[in-house]
C-alpha positions in Angstrom: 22.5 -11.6 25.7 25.6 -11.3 24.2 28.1 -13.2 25.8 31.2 -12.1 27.7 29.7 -8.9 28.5 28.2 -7.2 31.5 24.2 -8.5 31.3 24.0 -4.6 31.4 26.1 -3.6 28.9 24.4 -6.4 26.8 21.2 -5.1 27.0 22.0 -1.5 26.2 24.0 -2.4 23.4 21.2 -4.6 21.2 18.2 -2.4 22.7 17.0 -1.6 19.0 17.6 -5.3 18.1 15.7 -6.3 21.0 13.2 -4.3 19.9 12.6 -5.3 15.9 12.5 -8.9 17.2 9.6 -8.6 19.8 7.6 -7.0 17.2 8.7 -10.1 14.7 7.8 -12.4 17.5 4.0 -11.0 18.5 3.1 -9.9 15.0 4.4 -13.8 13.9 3.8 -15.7 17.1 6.9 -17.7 16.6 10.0 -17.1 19.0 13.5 -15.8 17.1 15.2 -17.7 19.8 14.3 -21.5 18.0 17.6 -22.3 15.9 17.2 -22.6 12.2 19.2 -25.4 11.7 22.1 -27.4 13.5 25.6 -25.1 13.3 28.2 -23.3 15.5 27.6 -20.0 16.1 30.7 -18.0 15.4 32.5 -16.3 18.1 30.7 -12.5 19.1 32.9 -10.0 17.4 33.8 -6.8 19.5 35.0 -3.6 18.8 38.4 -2.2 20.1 36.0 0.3 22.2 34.0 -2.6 23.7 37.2 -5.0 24.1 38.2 -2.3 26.1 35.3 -1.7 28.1 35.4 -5.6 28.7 38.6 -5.5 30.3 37.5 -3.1 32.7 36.0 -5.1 35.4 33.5 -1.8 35.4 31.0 -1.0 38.6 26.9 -2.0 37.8 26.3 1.7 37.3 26.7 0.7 33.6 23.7 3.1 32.4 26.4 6.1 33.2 28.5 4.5 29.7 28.2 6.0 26.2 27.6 3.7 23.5 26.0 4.2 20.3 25.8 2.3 16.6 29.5 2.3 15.8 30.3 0.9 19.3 28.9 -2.6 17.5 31.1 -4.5 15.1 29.4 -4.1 11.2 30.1 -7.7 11.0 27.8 -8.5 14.0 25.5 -6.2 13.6 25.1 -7.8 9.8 25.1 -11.1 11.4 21.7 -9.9 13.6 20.1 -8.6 11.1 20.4 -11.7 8.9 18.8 -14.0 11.9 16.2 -11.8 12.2 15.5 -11.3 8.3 16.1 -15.3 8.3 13.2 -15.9 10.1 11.2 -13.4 8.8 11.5 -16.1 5.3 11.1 -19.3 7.2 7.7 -18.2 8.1 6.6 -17.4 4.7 4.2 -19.9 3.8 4.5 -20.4 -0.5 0.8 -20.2 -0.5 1.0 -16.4 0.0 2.9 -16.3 -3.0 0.9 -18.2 -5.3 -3.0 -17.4 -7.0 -1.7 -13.8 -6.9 -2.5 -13.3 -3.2 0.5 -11.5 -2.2 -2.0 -8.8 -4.0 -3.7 -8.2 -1.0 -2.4 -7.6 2.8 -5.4 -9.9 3.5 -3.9 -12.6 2.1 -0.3 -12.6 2.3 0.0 -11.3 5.6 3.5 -12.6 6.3 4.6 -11.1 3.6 3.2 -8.1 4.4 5.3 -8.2 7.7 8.3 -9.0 5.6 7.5 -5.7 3.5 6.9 -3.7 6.9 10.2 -4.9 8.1 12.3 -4.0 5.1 10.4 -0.2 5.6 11.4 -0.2 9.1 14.8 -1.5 8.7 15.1 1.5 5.6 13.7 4.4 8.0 16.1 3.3 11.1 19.2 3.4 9.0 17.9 7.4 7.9 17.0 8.0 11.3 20.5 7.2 12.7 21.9 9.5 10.5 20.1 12.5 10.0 19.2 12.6 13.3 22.7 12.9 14.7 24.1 16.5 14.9 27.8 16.4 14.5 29.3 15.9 11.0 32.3 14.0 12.0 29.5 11.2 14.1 27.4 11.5 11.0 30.0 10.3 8.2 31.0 7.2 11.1 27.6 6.5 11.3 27.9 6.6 7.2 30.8 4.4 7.2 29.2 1.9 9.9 26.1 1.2 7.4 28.0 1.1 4.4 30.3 -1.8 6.4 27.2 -3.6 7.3 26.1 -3.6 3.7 29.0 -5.1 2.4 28.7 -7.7 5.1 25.3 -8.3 4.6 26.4 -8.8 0.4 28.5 -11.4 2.0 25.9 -13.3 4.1 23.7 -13.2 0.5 20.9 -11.1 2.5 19.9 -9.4 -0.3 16.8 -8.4 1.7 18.7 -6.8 4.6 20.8 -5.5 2.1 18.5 -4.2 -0.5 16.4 -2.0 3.0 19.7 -0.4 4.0 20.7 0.7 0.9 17.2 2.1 0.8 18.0 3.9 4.1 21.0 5.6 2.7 20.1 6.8 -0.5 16.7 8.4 1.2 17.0 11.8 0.1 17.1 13.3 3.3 20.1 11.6 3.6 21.8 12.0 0.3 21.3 15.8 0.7 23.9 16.1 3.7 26.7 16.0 0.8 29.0 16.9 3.5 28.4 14.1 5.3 29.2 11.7 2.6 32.9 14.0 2.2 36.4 12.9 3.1 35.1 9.7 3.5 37.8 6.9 4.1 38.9 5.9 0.9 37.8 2.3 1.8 34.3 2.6 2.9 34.1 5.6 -0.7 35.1 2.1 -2.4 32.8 -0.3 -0.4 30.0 2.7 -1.3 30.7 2.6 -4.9 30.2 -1.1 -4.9 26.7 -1.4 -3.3 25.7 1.1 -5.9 26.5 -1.2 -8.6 25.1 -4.0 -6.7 21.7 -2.6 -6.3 21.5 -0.3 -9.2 17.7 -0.2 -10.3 19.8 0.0 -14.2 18.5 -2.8 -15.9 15.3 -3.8 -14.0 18.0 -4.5 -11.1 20.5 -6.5 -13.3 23.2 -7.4 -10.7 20.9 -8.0 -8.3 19.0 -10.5 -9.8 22.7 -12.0 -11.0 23.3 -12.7 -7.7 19.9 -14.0 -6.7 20.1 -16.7 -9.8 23.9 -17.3 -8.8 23.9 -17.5 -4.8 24.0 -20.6 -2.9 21.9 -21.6 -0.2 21.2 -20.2 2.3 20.2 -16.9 0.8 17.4 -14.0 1.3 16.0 -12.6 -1.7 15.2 -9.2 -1.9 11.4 -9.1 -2.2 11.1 -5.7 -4.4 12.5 -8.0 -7.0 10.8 -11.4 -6.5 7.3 -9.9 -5.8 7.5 -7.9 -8.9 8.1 -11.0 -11.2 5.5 -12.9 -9.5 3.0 -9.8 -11.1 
């Protein structure tokens, strides 16, 4: 649950989260909840909408309240995706990579989750968009991703980063040109840099700058990694 809100609230808010990570937990058989190390969380961010809501004291009826993907900070949606992707790569045993088994979904079957999630993480981020019917919800929705990219750059989930960049550049997406107009000219700048970032130009030069240059802890993006292992 997220805390300081409603248990109700809580639940409607990270229902496609809550979702992503049973299907992580059966198809793994590990549980998300087990900590990946010893830290302190950082404090839940909010947006003004939700900050709002909190101060409401509101009746349980809380079903009857409209919240949707930019009701959720890009920051902490970023930071949920990472935990999930996180421990998607904890579970990877190296033998799947080695002896050219990640060849076969027989043999690397991990990874073959890992590759499942990066498609589902790629098809939710189109879905949000294209299946909403006002313009001005579809370029916030835009501008939430393209937030939660940057952050994601940030966290060095490359992975995470790598399948919703994949999302928005589907061409069912790309072909709502008016969608991706008027843009604020800060998220048209945050836009132009995850297109440099992941450019395919160069067998994915920046992209595999920042693999060789990022710190621990990092998530590589496995279009890139499983390609060199071939």
């Amino acid at each position: 649950m997220l805390p300081h809100l409603p248990p109700e609230l809580a639940d409607s808010l990270i229902t496609e989260l809550e979702a992503m990570k049973l299907s992580v937990e059966e198809q793994l058989d590990v549980s998300l909840e087990t900590p990946l190390g010893d830290f302190n969380p950082p404090k839940m961010l909010l947006t003004k909408h939700l900050r709002s809501i909190k101060k409401l004291h509101l009746p349980v009826e809380m079903s009857k309240i409209a919240l949707n993907m930019v009701d959720i900070h890009p920051e902490e949606l970023a930071r949920q995706l990472t935990l999930i992707d996180a421990r998607l790569f904890v579970a990877l045993p190296l033998s799947e990579l080695l002896s050219k088994n990640f060849l076969s979904p027989e043999t690397c079957p991990r990874l073959t989750l890992i590759s499942e999630h990066f498609n589902n993480i790629t098809n939710w981020v189109g879905s949000e968009i294209t299946s909403e019917a006002s313009l001005k919800q579809r370029r916030k929705l835009i501008a939430q991703f393209v937030s939660v990219g940057i952050h994601l750059l940030q966290f060095r989930n490359y992975y995470g980063l790598m399948a919703l960049f994949s999302g928005l550049t589907q061409y069912t997406v790309q072909r709502m040109t008016k969608s991706w107009e008027e843009l604020p000219e800060d998220i048209d700048e945050k836009w132009q840099h995850l297109n440099v970032t992941c450019s395919p130009l160069g067998n994915f030069k920046r992209l595999r700058e920042l693999h060789q240059s990022a710190t621990p802890p990092s998530i590589l993006a496995p279009p890139i990694f499983v390609k060199d292992l071939t």
